[in-house]
VOGU-3710 file (C-alpha; in Angstrom, 3 decimals, decimal comma):
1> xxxxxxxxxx> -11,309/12,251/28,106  -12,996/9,077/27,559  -12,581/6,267/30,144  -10,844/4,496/27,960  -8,362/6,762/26,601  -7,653/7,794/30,169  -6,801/3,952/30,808  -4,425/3,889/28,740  -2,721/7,358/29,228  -2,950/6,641/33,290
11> xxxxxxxxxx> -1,951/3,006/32,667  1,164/3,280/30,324  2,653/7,164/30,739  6,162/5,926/32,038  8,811/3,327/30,621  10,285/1,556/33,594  13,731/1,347/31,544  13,969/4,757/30,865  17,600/5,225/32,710  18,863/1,816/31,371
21> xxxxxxxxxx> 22,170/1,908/30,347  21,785/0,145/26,626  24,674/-1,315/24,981  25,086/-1,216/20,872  23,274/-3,814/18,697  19,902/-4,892/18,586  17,205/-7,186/20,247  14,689/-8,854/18,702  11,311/-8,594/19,894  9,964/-12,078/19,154
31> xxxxxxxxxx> 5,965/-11,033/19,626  4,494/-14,334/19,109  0,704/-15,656/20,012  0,669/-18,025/23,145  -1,639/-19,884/22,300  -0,308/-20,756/18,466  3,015/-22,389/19,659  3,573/-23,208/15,943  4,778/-19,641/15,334  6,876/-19,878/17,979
41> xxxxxxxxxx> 9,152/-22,367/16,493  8,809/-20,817/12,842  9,681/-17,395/14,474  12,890/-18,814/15,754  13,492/-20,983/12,953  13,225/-17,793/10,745  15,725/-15,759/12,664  17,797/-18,407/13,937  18,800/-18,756/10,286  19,902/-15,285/9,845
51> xxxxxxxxxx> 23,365/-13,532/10,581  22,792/-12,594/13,869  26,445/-10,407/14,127  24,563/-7,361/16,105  22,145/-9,434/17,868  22,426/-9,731/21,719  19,294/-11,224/22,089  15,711/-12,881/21,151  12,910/-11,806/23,573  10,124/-14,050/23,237
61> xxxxxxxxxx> 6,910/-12,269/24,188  3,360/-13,929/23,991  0,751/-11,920/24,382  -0,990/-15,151/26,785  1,258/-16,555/29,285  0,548/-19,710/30,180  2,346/-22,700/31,793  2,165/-24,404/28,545  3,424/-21,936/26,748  6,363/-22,129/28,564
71> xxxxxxxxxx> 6,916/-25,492/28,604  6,872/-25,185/24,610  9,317/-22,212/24,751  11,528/-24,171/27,184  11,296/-27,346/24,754  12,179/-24,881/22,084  15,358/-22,994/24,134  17,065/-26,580/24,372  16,144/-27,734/20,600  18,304/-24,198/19,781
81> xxxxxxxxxx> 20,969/-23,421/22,484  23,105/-21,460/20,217  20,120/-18,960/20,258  20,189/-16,284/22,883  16,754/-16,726/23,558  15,017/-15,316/26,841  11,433/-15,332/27,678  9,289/-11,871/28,800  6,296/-12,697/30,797  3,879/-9,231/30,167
91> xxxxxxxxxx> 2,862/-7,255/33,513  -0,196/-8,395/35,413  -2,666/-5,815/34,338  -1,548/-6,587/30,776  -2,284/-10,439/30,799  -5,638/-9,099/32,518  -5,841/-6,525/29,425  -5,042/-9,910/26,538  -7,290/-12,178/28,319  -10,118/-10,212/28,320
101> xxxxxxxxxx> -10,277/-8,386/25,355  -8,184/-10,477/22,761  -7,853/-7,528/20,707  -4,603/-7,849/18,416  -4,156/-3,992/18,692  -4,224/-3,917/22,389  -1,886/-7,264/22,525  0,568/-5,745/20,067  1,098/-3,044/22,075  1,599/-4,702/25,481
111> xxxxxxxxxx> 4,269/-6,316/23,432  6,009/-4,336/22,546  6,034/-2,225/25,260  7,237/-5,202/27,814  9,850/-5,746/24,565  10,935/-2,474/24,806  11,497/-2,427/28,937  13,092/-5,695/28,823  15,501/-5,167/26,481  19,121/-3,966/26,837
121> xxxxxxxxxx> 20,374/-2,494/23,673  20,481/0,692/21,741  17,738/-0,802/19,198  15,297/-3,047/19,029  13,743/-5,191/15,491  9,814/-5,877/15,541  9,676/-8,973/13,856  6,328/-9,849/12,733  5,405/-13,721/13,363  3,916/-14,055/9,945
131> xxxxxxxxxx> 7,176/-12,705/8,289  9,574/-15,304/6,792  12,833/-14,119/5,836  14,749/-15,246/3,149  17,907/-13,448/2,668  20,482/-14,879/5,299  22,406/-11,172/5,814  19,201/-9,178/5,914  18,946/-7,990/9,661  22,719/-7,822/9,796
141> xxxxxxxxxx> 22,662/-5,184/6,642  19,105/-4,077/8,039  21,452/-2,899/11,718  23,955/-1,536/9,849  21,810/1,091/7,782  19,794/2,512/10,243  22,956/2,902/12,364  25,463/4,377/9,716  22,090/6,771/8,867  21,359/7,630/12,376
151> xxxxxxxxxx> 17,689/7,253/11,733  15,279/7,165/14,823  13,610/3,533/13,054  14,182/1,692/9,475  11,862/-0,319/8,256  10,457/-1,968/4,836  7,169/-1,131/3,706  4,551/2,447/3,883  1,959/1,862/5,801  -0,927/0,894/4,382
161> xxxxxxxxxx> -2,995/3,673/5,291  -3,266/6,196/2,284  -4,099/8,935/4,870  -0,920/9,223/5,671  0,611/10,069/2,224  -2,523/11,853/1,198  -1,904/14,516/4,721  1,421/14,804/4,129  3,503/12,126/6,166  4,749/10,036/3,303
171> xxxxxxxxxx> 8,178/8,465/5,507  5,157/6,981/7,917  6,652/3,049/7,773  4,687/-0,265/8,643  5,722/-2,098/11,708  6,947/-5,586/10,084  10,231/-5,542/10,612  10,947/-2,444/11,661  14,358/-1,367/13,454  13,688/1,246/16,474
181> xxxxxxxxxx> 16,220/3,265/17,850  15,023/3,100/21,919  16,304/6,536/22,653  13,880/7,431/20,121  11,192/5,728/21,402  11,239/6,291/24,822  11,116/10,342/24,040  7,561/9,499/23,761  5,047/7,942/26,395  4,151/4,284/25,626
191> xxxxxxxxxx> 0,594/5,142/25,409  1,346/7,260/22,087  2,647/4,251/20,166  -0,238/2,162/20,975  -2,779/2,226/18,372  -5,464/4,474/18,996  -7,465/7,913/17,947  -5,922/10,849/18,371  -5,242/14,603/16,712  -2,693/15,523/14,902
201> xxxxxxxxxx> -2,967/19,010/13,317  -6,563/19,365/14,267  -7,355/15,994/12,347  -8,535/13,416/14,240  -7,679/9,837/12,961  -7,053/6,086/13,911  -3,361/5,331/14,362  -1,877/1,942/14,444  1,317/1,209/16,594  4,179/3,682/16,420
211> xxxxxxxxxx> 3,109/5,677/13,574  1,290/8,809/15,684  5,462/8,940/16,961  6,450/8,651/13,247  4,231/11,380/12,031  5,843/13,577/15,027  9,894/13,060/14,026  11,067/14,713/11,303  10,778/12,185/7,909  14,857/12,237/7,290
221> xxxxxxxxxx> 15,172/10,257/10,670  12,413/7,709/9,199  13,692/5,576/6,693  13,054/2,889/4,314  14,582/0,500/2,304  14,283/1,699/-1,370  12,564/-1,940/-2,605  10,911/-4,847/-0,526  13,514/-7,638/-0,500  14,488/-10,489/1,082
231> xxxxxxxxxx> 11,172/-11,517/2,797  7,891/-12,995/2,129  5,043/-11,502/4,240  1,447/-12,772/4,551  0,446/-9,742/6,584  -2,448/-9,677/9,650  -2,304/-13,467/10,533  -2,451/-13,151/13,725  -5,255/-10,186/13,389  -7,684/-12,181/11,268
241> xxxxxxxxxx> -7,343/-15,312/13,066  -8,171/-13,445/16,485  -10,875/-11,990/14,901  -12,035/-15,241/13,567  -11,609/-16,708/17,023  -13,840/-14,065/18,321  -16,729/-14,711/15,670  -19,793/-16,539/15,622  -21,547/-18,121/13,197  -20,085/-18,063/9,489
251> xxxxxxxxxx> -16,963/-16,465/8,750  -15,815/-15,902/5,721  -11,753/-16,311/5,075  -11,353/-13,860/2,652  -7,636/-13,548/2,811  -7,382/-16,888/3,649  -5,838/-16,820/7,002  -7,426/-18,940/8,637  -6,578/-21,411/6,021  -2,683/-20,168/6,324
261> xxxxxxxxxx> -2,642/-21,405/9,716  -3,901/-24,374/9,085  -1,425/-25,536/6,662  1,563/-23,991/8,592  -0,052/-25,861/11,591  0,164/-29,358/9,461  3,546/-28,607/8,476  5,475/-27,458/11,057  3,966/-27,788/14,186  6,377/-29,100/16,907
271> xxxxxxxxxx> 4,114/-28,907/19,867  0,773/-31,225/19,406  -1,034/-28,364/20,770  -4,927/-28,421/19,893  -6,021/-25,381/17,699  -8,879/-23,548/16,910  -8,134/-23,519/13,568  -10,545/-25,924/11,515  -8,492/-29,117/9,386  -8,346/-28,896/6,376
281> xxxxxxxxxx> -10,882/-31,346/5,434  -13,616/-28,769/6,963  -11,827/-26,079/5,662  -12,127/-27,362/2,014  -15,950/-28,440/3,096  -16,295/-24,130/2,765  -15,579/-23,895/-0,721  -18,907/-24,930/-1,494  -21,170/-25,213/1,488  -21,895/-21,619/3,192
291> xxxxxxxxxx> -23,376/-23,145/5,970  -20,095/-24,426/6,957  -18,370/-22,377/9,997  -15,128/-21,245/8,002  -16,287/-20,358/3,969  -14,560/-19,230/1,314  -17,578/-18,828/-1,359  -17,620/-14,612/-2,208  -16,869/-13,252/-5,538  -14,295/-11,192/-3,366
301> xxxxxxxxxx> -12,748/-14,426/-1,606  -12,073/-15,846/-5,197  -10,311/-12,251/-6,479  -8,187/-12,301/-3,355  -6,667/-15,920/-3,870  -3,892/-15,401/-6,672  -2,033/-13,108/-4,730  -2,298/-15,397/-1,166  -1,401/-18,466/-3,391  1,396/-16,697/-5,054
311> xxxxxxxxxx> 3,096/-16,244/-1,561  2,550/-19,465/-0,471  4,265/-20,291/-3,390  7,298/-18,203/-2,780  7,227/-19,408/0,490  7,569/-22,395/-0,644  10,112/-21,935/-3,069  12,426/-19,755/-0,727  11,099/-20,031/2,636  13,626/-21,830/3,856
321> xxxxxxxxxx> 11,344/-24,872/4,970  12,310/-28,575/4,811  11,314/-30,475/1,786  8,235/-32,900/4,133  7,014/-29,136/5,430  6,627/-28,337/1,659  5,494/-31,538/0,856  2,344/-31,176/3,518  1,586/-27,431/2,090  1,352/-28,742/-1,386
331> xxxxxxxxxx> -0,945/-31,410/-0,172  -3,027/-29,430/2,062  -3,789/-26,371/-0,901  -4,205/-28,923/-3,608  -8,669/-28,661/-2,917  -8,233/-25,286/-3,276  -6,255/-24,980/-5,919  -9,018/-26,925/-7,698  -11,492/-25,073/-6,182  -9,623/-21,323/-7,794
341> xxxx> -8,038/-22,880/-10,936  -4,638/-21,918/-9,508  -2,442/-22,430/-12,850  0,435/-20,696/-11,267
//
């Protein structure tokens, strides 16, 4: 076994909440970046405006604890007392692990594992920070189905990998959003929902978080909605902006991430926080200029932007954000409109 693997396996083989008595309803796992307060406060202001009948309680969980983080979250807990909001502090080998590395897989897993052992209800809902929700009733009716169908998790969307449907594990669901039965969970070491290689009929292959578990439960306790509704997701913010944080040199925002931040940063940003995001001005400087640290100036960059710029337009049409927030968005994607001949 490598030493890596055997990190992990030694590291996280035991939940410490194994024998807690759980009460019915959910928790939200709020897995947020600490060091991006701004999706902190659009995490809360996303859930915070949903029916919230079944849910005992928002953990907050950054993956970098810091005294400023908790300031912010502190700031944010008075701003929204009606929330049940609580704030989950990961392990001390685990800040050691997110320090270090900064690897979004690692992070997302000492997440949700600290989620998981903090929480005190039957289920728990992975909400993804880069998720905005747009129906008002759509955890509430999201609860109730995976509990009147006794599934083991419910989520929204297959996961992206085509290996999965190609070997035979079509139920396999994506993460966003997805509504875990604990019992379920826990019959499994943590290590196996973290995202790593392993063999699964004498295949060997890369899986992401909870979906080597999936691919072991039988498919009718795996379900999914029948459509995508009710949300508008941007998917791997937080992945391609650590990964941009950990480049050097030229990087080119293909998805436009980067960029995404940015403009959420300008808009809704309650904390004054300094980011390493570049402003927009020297964003917009990388349409044109590939010397420029952040470009956006591949053939491949220009095929991806319709369908970014289409959900930035749904998010701004039903995200739920105040009319200045959408006022700043418009202003800050007007170069690049130009730049794409956005007609939408």
């Amino acid at each position: 076994m490598a030493l890596a693997s055997r990190f992990w396996t030694t590291m996280y083989g035991k939940w410490r909440s194994a024998r807690v008595d759980r009460k019915p309803g959910y928790t939200i796992l709020m897995m947020v970046p600490g060091d991006m307060a701004v999706f902190l406060d659009l995490a809360l202001d996303v859930c915070g405006g949903q029916d919230l009948t079944h849910c005992a309680e928002i953990l907050v969980i950054p993956d970098r604890p810091s005294p400023e983080f908790r300031k912010r979250f502190e700031s944010a807990k008075e701003e929204r007392a009606h929330l049940p909001m609580r704030l989950v502090t990961l392990q001390f080998v685990d800040r050691l692990v997110t320090r270090r590395m900064n690897n979004p897989h690692h992070n997302y897993f000492l997440q949700l594992k600290n989620g998981i052992d903090a929480s005190r209800t039957t289920h728990v809902l992975l909400h993804d920070a880069d998720l905005f929700i747009v129906e008002p009733n759509f955890l509430k009716a999201h609860y109730e189905a995976c509990v009147e169908r006794r599934l083991a998790c419910l989520g929204l969307s297959p996961a992206w990998d085509q290996w999965y449907r190609d070997s035979g594990y079509p139920h396999v669901t994506a993460t966003w959003e997805l509504l875990i039965d604990v019992a379920w969970a826990q019959q499994f070491p943590p290590h196996k929902h973290h995202g790593h290689r392993d063999v699964l009929n004498g295949v060997s292959h890369e899986f992401d978080a909870t979906l080597l578990p999936q691919c072991l439960t039988p498919p009718e306790r795996v379900g999914r909605h029948n459509q995508e509704w009710g949300f508008v997701h941007f998917n791997y913010v937080i992945s391609a902006y650590r990964l941009f944080q950990n480049s050097t040199g030229r990087y080119e925002d293909a998805n436009f991430r980067v960029l995404l931040v940015r403009l959420l940063i300008d808009a809704c940003d309650r904390s004054g926080w300094q980011y390493d995001a570049p402003p927009i001005a020297e964003l917009s400087m990388g349409l044109r200029n590939p010397s420029r640290r952040v470009t956006y100036t591949k053939q491949e960059t220009r095929k991806n932007y319709p369908e970014f710029r289409s959900k930035l337009k749904e998010l701004i049409d039903k995200g739920r954000l105040t009319d200045a927030q959408c006022a700043s968005i418009r202003k800050g994607i007007e170069p690049f409109d130009r730049a794409f001949d956005w007609r939408g």
